[in-house]
N, C-alpha and C positions, 0 to 999 in steps of 0.2 A: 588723581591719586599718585599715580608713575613708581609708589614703588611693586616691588616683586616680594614674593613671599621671603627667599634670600636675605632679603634688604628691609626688612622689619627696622633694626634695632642700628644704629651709630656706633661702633665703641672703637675708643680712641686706643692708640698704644699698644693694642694688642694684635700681635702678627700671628697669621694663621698658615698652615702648610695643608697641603695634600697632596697624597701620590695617586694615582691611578690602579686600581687593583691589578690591572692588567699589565703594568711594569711591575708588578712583588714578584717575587719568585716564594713562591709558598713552601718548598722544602728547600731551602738554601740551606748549604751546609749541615745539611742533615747525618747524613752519611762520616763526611769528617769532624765533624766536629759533633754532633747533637747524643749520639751511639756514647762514645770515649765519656762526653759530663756525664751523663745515666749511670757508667757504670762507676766512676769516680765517687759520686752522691751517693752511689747506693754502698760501695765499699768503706766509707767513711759515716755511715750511718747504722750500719748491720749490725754491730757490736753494742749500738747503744739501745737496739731496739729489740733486738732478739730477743736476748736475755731473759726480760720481764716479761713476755709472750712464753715463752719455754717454760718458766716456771709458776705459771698460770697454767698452765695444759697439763704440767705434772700434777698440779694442785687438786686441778679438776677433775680429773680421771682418776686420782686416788680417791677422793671424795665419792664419788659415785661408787671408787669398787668397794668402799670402807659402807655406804647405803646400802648394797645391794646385801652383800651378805648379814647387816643388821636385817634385813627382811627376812630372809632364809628362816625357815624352820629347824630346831634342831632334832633328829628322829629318836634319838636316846629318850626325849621327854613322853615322846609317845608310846613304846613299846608296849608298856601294858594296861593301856588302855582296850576296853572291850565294848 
């Protein structure tokens, strides 16, 4: 048979790479560079995404305070009840 499980398949034309995991440096650049794009991204996106969140929560909370007190009983109705 001679070949290796590796060596199934032929294919022409196409070049393959691999590094070793153990040459990556897993936080490269983390610190100068990785910090500063986060906060970039996130200051250049805060403005478009707040907004509609903030007035969602106002919506929200008014809604429930606008329920709560449709539940409420009003005690003027009751007084002379016996």
């Amino acid at each position: 048979m001679g070949r290796h499980f590796g060596d199934l398949a032929r294919i022409r034309h196409i070049i393959t790479y691999s590094l070793s995991p153990f040459e990556q440096k897993a936080f490269a650049n983390y610190f100068s560079k990785g910090i500063p794009n986060v906060w970039r991204r996130f200051s250049s996106q805060v403005f478009k995404v707040a907004p509609p969140f903030i007035v969602t929560y106002v919506t929200y909370t008014w809604g429930n305070h606008v329920h709560q007190q449709g539940k409420r009983k009003v005690a003027a109705d009751y007084e002379n009840d016996m």
